[in-house]
Structure formats: C-alpha cells, structure tokens
PDB file as gemmi writes it, atoms N, CA and C in Angstrom:
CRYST1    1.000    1.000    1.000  90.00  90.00  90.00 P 1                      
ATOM      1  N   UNK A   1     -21.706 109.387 -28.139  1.00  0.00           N  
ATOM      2  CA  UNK A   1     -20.350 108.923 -27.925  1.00  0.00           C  
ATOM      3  C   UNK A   1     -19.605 108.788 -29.264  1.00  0.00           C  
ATOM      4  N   UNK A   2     -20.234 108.038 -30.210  1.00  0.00           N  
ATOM      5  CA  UNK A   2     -19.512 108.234 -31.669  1.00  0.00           C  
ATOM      6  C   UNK A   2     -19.277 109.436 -31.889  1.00  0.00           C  
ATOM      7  N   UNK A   3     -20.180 110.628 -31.669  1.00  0.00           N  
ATOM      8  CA  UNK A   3     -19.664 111.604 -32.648  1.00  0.00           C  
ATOM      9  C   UNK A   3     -18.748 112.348 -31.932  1.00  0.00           C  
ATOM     10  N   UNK A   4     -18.757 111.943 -30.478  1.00  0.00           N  
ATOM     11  CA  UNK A   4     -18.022 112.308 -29.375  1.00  0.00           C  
ATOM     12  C   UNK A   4     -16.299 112.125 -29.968  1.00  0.00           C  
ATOM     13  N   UNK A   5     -15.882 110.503 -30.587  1.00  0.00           N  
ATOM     14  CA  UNK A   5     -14.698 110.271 -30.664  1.00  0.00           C  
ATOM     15  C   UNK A   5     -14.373 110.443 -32.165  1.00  0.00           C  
ATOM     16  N   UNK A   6     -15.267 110.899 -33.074  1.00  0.00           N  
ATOM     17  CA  UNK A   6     -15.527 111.568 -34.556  1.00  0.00           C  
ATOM     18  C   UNK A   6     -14.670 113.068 -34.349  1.00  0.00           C  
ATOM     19  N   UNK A   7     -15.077 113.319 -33.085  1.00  0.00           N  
ATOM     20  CA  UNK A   7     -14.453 114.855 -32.935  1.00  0.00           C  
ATOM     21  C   UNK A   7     -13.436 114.903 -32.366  1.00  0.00           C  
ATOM     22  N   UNK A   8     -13.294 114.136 -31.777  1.00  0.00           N  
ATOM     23  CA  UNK A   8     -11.626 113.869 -30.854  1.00  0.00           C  
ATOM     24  C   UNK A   8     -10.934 113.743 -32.141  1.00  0.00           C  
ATOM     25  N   UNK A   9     -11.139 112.992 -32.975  1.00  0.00           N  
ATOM     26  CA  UNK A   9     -10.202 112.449 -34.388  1.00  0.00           C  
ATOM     27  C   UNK A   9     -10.008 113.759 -34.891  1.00  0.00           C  
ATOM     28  N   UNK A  10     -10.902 114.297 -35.362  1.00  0.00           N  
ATOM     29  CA  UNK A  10     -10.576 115.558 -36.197  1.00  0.00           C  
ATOM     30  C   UNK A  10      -9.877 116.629 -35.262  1.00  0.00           C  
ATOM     31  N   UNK A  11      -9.824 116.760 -33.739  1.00  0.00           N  
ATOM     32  CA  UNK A  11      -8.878 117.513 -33.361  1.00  0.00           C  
ATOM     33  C   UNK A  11      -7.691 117.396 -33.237  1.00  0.00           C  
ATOM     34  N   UNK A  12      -7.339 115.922 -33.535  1.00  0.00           N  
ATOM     35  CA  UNK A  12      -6.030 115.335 -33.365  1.00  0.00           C  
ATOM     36  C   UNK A  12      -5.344 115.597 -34.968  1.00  0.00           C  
ATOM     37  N   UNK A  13      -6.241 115.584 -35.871  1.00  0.00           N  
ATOM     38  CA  UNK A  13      -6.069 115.720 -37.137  1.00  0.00           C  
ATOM     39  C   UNK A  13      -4.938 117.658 -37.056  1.00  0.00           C  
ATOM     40  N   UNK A  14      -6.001 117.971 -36.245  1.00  0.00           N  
ATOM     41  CA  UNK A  14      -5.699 119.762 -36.383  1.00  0.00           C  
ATOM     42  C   UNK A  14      -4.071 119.895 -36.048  1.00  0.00           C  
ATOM     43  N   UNK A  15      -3.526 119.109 -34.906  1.00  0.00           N  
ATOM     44  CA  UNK A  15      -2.194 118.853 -34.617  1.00  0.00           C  
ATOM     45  C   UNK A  15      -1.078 119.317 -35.674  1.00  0.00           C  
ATOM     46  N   UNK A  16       0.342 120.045 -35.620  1.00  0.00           N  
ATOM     47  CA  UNK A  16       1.097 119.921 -36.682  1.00  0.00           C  
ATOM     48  C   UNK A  16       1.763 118.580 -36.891  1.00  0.00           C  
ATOM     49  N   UNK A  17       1.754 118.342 -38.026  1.00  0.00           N  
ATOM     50  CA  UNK A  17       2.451 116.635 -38.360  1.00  0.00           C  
ATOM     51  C   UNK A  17       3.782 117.095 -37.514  1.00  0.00           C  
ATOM     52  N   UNK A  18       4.223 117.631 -37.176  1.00  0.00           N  
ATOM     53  CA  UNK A  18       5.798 117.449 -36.243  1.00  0.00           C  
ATOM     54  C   UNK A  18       5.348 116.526 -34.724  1.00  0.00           C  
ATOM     55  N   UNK A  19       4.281 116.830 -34.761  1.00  0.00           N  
ATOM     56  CA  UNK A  19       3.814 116.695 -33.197  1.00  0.00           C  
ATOM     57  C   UNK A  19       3.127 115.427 -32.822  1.00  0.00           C  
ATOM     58  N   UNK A  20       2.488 115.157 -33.841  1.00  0.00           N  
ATOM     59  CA  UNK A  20       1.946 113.342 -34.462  1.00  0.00           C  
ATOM     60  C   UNK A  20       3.020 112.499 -34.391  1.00  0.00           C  
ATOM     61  N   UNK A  21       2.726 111.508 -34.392  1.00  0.00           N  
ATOM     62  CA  UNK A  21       3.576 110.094 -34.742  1.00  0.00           C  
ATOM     63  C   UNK A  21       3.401 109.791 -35.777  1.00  0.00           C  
ATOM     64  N   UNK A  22       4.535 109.010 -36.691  1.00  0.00           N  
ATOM     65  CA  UNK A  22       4.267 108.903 -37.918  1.00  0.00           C  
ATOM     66  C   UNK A  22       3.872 107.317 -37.635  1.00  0.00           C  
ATOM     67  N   UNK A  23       3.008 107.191 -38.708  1.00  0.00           N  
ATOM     68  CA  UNK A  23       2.295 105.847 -38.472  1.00  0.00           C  
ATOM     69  C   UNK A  23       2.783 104.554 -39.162  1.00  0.00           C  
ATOM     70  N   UNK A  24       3.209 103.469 -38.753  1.00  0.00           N  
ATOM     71  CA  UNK A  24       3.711 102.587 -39.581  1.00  0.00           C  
ATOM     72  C   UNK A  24       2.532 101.704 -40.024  1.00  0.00           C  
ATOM     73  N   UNK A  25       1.162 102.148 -40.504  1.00  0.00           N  
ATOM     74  CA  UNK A  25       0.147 101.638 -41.531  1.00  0.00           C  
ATOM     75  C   UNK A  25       0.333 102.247 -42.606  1.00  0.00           C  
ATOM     76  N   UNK A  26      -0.246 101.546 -43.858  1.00  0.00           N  
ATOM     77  CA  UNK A  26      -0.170 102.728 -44.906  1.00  0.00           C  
ATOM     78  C   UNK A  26      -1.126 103.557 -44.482  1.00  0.00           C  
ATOM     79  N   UNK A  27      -2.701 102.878 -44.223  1.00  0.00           N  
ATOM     80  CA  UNK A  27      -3.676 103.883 -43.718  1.00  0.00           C  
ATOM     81  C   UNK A  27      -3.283 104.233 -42.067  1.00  0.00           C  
ATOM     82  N   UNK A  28      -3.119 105.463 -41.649  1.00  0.00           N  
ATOM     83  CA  UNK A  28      -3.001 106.304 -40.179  1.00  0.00           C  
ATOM     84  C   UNK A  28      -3.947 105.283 -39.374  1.00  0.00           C  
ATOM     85  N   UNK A  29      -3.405 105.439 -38.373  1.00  0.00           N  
ATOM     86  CA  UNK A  29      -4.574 104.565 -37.685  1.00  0.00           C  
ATOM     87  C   UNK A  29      -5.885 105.717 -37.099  1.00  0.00           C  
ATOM     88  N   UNK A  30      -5.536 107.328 -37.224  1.00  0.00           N  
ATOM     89  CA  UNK A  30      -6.840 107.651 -37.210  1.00  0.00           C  
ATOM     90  C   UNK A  30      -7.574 107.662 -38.023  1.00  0.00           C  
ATOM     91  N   UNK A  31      -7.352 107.617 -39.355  1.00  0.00           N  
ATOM     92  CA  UNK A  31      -7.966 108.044 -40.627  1.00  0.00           C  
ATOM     93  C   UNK A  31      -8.906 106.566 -40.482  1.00  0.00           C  
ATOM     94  N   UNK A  32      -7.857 104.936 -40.414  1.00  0.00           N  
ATOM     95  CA  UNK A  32      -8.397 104.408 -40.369  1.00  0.00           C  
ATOM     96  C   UNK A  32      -9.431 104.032 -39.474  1.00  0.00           C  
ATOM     97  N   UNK A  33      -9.586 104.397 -37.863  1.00  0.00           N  
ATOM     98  CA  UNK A  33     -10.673 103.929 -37.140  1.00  0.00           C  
ATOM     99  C   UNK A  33     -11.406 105.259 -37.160  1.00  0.00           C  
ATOM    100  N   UNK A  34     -11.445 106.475 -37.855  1.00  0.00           N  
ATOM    101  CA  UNK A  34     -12.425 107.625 -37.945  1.00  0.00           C  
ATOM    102  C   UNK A  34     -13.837 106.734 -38.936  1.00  0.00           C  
ATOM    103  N   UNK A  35     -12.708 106.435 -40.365  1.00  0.00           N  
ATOM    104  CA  UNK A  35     -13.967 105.608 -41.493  1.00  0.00           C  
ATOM    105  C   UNK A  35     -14.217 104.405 -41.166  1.00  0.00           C  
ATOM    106  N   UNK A  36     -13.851 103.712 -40.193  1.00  0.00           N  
ATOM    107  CA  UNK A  36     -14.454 102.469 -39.984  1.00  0.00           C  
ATOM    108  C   UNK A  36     -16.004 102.827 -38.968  1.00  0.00           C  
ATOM    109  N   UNK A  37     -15.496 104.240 -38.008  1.00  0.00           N  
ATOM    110  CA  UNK A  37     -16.647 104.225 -36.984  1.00  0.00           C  
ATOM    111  C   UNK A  37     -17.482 104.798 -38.268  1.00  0.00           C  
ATOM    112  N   UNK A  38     -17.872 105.585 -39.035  1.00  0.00           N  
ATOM    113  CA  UNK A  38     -18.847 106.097 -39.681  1.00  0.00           C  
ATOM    114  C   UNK A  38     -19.027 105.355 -40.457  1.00  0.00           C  
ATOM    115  N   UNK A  39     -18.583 104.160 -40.994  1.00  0.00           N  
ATOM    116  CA  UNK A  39     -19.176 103.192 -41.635  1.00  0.00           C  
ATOM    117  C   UNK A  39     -19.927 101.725 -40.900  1.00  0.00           C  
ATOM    118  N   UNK A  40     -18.939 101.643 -39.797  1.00  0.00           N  
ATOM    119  CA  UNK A  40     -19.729 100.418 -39.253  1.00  0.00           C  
ATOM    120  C   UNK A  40     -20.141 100.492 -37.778  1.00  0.00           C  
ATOM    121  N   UNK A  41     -19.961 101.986 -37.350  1.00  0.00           N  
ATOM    122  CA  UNK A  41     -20.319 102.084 -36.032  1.00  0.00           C  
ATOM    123  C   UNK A  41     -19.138 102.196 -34.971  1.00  0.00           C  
ATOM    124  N   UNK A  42     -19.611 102.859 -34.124  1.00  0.00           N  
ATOM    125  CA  UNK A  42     -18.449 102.810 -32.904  1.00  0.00           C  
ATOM    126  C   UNK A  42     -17.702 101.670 -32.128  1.00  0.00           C  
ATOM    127  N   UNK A  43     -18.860 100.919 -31.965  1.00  0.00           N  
ATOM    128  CA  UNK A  43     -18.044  99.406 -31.404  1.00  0.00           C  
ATOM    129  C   UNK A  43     -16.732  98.968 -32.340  1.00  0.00           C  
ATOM    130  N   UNK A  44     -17.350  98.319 -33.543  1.00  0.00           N  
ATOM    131  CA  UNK A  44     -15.826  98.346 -34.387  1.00  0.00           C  
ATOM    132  C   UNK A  44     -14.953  99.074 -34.684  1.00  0.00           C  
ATOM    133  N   UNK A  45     -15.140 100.623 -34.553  1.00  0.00           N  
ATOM    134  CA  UNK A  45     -14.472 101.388 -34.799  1.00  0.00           C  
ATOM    135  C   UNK A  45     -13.262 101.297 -33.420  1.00  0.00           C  
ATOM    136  N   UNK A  46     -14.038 101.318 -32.079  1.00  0.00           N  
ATOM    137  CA  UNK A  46     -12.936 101.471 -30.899  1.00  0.00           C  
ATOM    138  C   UNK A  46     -12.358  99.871 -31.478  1.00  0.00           C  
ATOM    139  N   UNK A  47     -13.115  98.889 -31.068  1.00  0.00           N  
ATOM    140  CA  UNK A  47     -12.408  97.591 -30.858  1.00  0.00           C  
ATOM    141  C   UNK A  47     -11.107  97.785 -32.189  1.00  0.00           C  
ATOM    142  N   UNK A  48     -11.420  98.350 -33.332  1.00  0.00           N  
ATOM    143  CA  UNK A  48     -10.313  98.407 -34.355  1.00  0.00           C  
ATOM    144  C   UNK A  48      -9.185  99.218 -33.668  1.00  0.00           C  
ATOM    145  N   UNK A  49      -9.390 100.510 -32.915  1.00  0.00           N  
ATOM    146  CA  UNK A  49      -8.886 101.416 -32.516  1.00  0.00           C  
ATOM    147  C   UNK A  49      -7.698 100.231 -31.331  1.00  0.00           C  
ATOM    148  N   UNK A  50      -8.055  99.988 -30.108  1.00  0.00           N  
ATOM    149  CA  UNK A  50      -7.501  98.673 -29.318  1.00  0.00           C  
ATOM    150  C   UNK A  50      -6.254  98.028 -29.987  1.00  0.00           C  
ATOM    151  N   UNK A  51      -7.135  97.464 -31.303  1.00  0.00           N  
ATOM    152  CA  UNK A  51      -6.152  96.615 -31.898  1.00  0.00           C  
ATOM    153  C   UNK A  51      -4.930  97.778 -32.605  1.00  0.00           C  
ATOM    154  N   UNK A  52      -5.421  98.258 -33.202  1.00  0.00           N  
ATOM    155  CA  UNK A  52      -3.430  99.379 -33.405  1.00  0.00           C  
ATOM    156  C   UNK A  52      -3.159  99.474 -32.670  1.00  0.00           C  
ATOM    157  N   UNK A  53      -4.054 100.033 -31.565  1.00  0.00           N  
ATOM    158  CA  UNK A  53      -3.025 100.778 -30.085  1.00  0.00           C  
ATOM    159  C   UNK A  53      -1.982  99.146 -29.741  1.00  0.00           C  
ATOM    160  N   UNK A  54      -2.537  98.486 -29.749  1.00  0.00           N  
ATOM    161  CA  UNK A  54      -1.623  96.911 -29.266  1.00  0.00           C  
ATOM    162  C   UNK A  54      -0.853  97.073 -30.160  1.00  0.00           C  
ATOM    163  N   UNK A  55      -1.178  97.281 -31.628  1.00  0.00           N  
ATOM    164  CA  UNK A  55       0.352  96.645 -32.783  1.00  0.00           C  
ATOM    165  C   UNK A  55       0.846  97.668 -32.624  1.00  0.00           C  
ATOM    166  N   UNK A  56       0.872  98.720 -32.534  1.00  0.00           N  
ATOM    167  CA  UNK A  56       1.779  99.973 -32.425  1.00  0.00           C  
ATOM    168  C   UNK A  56       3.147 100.180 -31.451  1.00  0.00           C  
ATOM    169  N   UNK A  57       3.971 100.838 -32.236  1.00  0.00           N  
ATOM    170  CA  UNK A  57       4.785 101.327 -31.502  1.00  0.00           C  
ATOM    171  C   UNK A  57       4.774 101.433 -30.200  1.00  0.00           C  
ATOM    172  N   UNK A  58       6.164 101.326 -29.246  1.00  0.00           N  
ATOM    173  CA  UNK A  58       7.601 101.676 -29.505  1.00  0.00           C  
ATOM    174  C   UNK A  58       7.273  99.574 -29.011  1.00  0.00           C  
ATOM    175  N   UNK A  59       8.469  98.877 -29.837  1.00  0.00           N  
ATOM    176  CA  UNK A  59       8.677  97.498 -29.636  1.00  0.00           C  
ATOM    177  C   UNK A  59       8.150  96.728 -31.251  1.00  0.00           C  
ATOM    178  N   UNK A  60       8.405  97.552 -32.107  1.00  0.00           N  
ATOM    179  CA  UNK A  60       9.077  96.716 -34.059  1.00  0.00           C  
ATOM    180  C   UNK A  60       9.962  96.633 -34.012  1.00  0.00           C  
ATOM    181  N   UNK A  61      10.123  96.086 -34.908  1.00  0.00           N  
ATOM    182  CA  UNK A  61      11.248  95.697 -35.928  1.00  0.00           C  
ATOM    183  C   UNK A  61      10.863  95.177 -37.410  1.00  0.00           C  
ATOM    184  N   UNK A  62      11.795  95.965 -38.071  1.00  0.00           N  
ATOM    185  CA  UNK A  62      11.609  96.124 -39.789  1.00  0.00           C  
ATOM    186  C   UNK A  62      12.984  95.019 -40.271  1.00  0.00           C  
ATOM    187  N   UNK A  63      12.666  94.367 -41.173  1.00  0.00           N  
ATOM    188  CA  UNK A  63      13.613  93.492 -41.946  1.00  0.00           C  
ATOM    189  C   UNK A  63      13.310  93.639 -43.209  1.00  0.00           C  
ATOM    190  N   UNK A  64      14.170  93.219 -44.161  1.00  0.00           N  
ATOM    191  CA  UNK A  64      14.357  93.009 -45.157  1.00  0.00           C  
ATOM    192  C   UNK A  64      14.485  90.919 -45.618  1.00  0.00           C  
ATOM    193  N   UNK A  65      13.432  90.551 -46.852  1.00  0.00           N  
ATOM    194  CA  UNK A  65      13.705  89.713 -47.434  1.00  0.00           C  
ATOM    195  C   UNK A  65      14.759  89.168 -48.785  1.00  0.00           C  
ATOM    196  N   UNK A  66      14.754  88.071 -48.746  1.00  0.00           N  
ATOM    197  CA  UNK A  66      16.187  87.999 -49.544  1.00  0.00           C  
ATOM    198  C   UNK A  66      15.636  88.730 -50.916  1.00  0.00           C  
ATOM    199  N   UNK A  67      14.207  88.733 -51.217  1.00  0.00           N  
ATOM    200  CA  UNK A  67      13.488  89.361 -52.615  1.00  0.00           C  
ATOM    201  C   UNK A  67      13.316  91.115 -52.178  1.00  0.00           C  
ATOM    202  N   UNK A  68      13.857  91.485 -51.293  1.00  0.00           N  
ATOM    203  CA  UNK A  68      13.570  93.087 -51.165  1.00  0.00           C  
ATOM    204  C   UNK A  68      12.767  93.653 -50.618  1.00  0.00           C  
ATOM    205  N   UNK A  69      11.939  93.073 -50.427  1.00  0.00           N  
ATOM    206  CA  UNK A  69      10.532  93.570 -49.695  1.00  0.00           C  
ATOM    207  C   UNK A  69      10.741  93.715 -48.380  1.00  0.00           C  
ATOM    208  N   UNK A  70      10.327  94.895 -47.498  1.00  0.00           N  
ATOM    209  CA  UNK A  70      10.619  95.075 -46.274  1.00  0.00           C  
ATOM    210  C   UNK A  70       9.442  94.340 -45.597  1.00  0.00           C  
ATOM    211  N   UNK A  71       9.749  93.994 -44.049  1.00  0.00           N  
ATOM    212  CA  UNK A  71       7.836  93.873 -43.443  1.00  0.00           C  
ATOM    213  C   UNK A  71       8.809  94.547 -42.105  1.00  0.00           C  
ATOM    214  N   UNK A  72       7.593  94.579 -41.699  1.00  0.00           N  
ATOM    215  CA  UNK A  72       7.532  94.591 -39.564  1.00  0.00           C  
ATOM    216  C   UNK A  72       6.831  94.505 -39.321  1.00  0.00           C  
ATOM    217  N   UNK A  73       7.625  93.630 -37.935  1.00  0.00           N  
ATOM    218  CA  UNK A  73       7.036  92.746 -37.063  1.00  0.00           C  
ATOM    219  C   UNK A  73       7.098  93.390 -36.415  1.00  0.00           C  
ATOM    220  N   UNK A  74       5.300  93.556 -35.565  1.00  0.00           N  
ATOM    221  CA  UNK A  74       4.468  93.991 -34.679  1.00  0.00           C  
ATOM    222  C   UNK A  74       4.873  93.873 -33.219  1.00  0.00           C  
ATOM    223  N   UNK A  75       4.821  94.815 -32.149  1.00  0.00           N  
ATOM    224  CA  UNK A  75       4.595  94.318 -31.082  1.00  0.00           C  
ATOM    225  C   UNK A  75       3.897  93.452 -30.880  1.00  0.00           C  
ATOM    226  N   UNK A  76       2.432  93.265 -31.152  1.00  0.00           N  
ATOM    227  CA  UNK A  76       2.226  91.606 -30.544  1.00  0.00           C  
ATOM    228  C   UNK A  76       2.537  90.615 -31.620  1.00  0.00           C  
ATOM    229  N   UNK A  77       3.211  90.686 -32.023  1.00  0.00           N  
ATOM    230  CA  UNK A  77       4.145  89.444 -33.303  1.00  0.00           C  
ATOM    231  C   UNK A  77       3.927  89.414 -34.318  1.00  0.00           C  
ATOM    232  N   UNK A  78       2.540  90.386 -34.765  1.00  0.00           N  
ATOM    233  CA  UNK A  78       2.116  90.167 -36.113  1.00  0.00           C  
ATOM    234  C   UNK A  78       3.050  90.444 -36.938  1.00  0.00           C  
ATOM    235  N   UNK A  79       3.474  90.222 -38.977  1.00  0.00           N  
ATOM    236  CA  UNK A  79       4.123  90.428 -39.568  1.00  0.00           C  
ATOM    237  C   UNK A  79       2.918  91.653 -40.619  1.00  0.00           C  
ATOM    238  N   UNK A  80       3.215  92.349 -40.650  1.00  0.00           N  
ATOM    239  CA  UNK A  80       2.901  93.197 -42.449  1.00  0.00           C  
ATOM    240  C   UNK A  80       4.131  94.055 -42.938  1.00  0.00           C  
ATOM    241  N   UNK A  81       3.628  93.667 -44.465  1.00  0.00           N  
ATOM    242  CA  UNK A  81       4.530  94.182 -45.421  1.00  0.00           C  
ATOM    243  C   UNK A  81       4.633  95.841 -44.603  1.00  0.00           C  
ATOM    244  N   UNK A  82       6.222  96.377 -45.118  1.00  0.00           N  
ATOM    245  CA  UNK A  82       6.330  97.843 -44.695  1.00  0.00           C  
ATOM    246  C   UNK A  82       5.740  99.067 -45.732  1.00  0.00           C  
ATOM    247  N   UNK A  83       5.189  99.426 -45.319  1.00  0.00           N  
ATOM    248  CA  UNK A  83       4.784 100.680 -46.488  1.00  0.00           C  
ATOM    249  C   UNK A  83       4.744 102.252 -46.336  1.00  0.00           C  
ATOM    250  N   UNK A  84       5.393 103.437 -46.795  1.00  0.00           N  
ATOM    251  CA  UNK A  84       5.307 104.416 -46.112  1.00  0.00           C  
ATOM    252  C   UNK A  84       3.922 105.200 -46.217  1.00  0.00           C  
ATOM    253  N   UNK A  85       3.571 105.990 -45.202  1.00  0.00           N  
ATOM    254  CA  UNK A  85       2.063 106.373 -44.957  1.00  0.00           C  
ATOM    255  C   UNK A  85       2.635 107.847 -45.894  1.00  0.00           C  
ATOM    256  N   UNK A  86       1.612 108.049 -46.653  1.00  0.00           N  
ATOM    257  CA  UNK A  86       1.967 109.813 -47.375  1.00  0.00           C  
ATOM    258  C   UNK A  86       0.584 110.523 -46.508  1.00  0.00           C  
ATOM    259  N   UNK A  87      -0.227 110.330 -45.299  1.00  0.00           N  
ATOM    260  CA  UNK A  87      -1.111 110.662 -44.943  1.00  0.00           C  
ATOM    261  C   UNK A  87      -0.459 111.792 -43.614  1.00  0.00           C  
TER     262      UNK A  87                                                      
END                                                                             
C-alpha cells in the first residue's frame, strides 16, 4: 500500500503544472506527504496527507500585518505565515 500511494504521488507529479493546483505550503503537499511516508511510514504519511486535504483550499483568506508580513487563514482556522511554493 505505501509504495502503492509512493506511485500515485509520482504520477500526479507527471501532470503539467497548468493542471495542478498551486499549493499554498511552501512545501507542496505532495512532495510533503511523499517524504514523510518514506521516512516515517504510511500511517503518518496519509494521516499528514488528511490534515492538508482539511487546511486546503477553496475557503482562505490571506491578510496582511501592520509589519508586512502576509499569513492565511486556513479553512479549519489555522493561521501560517504566506509563502510562495517555487515547487
């Protein structure tokens, strides 16, 4: 089953970036739950996987602080700083 969703990742990878979503992590959320499953296993890897699918898109919102720094706020309420993904 891991290497099962190891390979799903890398076919999604094959995709043209037009056709992807752009990710509001700095790390992608596949890149990130691909190296989490080959480092700590599939369980954390999906349960990590769960948790983006929840903070993810469509239902942010991006603000600005009075010091400049952007964040957005998560569909389920969380706050992180904004950062653009170059992935």
């Amino acid at each position: 089953m891991k290497y099962l969703l190891l390979i799903i990742i890398r076919m999604y990878w094959l995709l043209p970036k037009g056709r992807r979503r752009e990710c509001l992590f700095k790390e992608s959320c596949s890149h990130y739950v691909f190296a989490l499953i080959k480092s700590k296993g599939l369980k954390k890897g999906f349960k990590a996987l769960l948790l983006r699918l929840k903070q993810c898109r469509p239902g942010y919102y991006t603000f600005k602080t009075e010091d400049g720094k952007e964040w957005i706020l998560l569909k389920d309420k969380s706050i992180i700083e904004r950062t653009i993904s170059n992935v």
